[in-house]
C-alpha positions in Angstrom: 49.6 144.3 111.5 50.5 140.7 112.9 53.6 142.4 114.1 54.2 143.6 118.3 56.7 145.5 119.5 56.9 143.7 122.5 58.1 141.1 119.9 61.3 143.2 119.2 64.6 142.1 121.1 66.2 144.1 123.4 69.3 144.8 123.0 68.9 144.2 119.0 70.9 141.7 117.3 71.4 140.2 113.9 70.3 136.5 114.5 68.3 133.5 112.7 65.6 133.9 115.9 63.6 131.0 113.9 60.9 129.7 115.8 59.3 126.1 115.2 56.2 125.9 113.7 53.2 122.9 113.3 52.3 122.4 110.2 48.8 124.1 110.6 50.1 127.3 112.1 51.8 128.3 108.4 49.0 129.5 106.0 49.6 132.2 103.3 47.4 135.4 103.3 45.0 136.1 100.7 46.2 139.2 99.0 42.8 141.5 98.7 42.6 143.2 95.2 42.1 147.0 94.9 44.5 147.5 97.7 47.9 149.0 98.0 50.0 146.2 98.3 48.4 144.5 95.5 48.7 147.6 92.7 52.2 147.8 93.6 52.4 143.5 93.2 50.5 143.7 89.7 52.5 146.6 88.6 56.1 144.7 88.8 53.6 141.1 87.6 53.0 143.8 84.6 56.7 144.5 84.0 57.9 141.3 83.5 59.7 141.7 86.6 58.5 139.4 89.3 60.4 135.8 88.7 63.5 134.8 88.4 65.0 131.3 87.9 68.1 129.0 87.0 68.4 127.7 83.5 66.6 123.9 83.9 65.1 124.7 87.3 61.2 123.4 87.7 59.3 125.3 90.1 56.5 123.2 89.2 56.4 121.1 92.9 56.9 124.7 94.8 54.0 126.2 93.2 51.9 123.1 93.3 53.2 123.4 97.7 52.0 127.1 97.8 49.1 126.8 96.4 48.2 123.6 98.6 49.3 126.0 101.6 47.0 128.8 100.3 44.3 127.4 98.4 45.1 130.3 96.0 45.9 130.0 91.9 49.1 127.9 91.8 49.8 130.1 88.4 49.7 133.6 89.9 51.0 133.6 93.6 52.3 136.9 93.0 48.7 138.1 93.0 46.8 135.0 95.0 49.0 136.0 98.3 50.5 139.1 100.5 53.6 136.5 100.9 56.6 137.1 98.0 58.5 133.4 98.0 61.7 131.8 97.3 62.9 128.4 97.2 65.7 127.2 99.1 67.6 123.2 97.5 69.0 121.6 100.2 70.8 120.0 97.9 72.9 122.9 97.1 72.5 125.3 99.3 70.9 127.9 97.0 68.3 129.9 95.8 67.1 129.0 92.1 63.9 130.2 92.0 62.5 133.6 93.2 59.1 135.5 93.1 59.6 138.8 95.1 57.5 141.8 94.2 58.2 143.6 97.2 61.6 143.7 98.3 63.0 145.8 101.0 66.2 148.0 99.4 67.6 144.6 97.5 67.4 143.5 94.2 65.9 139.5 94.3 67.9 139.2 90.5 71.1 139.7 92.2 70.4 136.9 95.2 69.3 134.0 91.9 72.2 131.2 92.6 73.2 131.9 95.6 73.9 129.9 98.7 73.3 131.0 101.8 76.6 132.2 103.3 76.8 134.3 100.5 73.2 136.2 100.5 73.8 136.9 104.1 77.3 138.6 103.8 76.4 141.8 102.8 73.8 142.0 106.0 75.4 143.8 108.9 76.4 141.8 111.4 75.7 138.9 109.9 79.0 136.6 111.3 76.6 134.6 113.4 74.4 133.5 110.3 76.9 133.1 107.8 78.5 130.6 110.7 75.6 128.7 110.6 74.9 128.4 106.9 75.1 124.6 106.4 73.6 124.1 109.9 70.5 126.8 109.1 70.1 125.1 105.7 69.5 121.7 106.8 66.7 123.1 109.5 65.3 124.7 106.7 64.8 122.0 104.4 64.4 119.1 106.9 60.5 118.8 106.4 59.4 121.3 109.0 58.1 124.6 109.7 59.5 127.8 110.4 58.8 131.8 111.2 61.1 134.5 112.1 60.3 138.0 112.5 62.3 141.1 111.1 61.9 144.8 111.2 62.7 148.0 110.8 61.7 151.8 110.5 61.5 153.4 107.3 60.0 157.3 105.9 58.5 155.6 102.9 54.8 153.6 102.9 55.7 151.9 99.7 55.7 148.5 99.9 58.1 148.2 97.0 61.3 149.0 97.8 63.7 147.4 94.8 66.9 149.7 94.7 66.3 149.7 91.0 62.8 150.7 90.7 62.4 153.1 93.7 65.2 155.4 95.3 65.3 155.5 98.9 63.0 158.2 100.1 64.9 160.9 102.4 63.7 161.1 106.0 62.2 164.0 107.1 64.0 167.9 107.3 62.7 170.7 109.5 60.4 168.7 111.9 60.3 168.7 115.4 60.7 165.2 117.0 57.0 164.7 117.0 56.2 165.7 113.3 59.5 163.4 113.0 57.8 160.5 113.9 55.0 161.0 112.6 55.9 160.4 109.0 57.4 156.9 109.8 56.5 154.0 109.5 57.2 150.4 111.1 57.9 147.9 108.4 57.8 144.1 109.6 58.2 141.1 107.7 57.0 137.5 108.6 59.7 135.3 107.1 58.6 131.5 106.9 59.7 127.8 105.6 57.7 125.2 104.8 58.6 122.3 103.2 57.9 121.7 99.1 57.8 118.1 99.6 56.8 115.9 96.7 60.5 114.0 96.4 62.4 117.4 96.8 64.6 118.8 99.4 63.5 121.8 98.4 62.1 124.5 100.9 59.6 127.7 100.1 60.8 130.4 102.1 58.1 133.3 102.1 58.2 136.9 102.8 54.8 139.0 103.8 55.9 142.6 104.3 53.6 144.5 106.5 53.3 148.4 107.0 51.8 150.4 109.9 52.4 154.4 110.5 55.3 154.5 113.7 52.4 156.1 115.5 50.1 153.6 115.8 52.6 151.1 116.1 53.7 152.6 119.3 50.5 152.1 121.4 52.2 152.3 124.8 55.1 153.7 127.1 56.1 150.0 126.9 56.1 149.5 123.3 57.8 152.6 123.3 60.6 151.9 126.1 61.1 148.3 123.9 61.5 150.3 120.7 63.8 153.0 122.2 66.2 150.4 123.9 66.8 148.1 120.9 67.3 151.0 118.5 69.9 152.5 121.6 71.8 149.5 121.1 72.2 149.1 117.3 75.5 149.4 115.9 76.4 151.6 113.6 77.3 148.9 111.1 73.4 148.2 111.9 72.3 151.5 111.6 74.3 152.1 108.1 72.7 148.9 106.8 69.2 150.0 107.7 69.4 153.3 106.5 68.8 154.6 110.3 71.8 156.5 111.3 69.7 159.8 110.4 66.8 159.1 112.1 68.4 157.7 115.3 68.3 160.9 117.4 65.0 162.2 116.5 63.4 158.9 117.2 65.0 157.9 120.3 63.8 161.7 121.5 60.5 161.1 120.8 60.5 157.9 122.0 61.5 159.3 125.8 59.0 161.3 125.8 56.4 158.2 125.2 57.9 156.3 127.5 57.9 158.7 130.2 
């Protein structure tokens, strides 16, 4: 995973957290057939389900910009790339175009036409963001690049996590703390922007969701005295939003016990 705890912030907060990037630094990652992530890509590729987009909107110059970026098939990025993308129009504000296989518990049909204050108001703690809408929109689009980092913990190693496809899956009864954290798992994803280019003000925005069990992800009493203290300190708006509230006291338990 090209995820490290010691990446986490401490205490958490809901924030952009977008960090400048040169142009070579952003390349997309070849999605390997046969694996996990890419059954459960081809499987909503199969169903139809995979794209949306506004009525008149050509997504022609963002696909010719990803596959540019990747050197993948600018026909299937779905199944070229480990990234699921979006574009944001500067012009607007909004999303018209969307090709998310993978989401995590939201549903990419419901965020088509959106601007940007508006797909961040549900998030918890979002005030911050939604602040900076028209100020986060023009760094977005303004030619350069950009990554940000989110994550949380989650019971489920699905990658696919659309509310409308896949329940959530319950976290675990009747374990001890260790047993607890043992069927978790730390789910990052590597948000970026690059620029589309080609006469647009359009920006790709891409989304590579990586998975690794809670276990391995917590490879020292540091990682595991960073992962204790930013959970401590989410609030419970946070912890309703992730799903976490549940999970809070087993995993902070077990956590201790690493750290010490």
């Amino acid at each position: 995973m090209d995820f490290k705890l010691s990446q986490i912030a401490v205490p958490f907060r809901m924030q952009p957290g977008l960090r400048r990037l040169a142009d070579d630094e952003l390349q997309l990652t070849p999605l390997q057939p046969g694996s996990r992530l890419y059954q459960e890509k081809q499987a909503a590729v199969e169903s139809g389900k995979s794209r949306q987009h506004l009525a008149g909107f050509d997504p022609t110059p963002a696909l010719r910009a990803i596959a540019a970026r990747g050197h993948g098939d600018p026909t299937t990025p779905e199944l070229a790339y480990e990234e699921d993308f979006a574009v944001l129009d500067g012009e607007t504000g909004r999303l018209p175009w969307l090709c998310v296989c993978v989401p995590s518990h939201w549903a990419p049909e419901e965020k088509l036409g959106l601007d940007f204050a508006a797909l961040h108001a549900p998030v918890a703690d979002s005030a911050t963001i939604v602040a900076a809408s028209q100020h986060l929109v023009a760094l977005a689009t303004g030619g350069q690049c950009w990554e940000r980092f989110v994550w949380t913990l989650t019971p489920s190693p699905r990658y696919d996590q659309h509310p409308m496809r896949h329940s959530r899956t319950p976290w675990p009864a009747l374990l001890d703390d260790g047993g607890f954290a043992a069927a978790c798992w730390l789910r990052a994803e590597r948000q970026c922007f690059f620029p589309v280019g080609q006469g647009t003000r359009q920006s790709v925005f891409t989304i590579r969701v990586m998975l690794q069990p809670l276990v391995e992800a917590v490879a020292s009493r540091e990682d595991a005295g960073r992962l204790r203290d930013s959970l401590a300190s989410m609030s419970d708006a946070v912890l309703d939003y992730k799903g976490l509230r549940g999970a809070r006291a087993p995993l902070l338990r077990w956590l201790d016990s690493r750290a010490d």
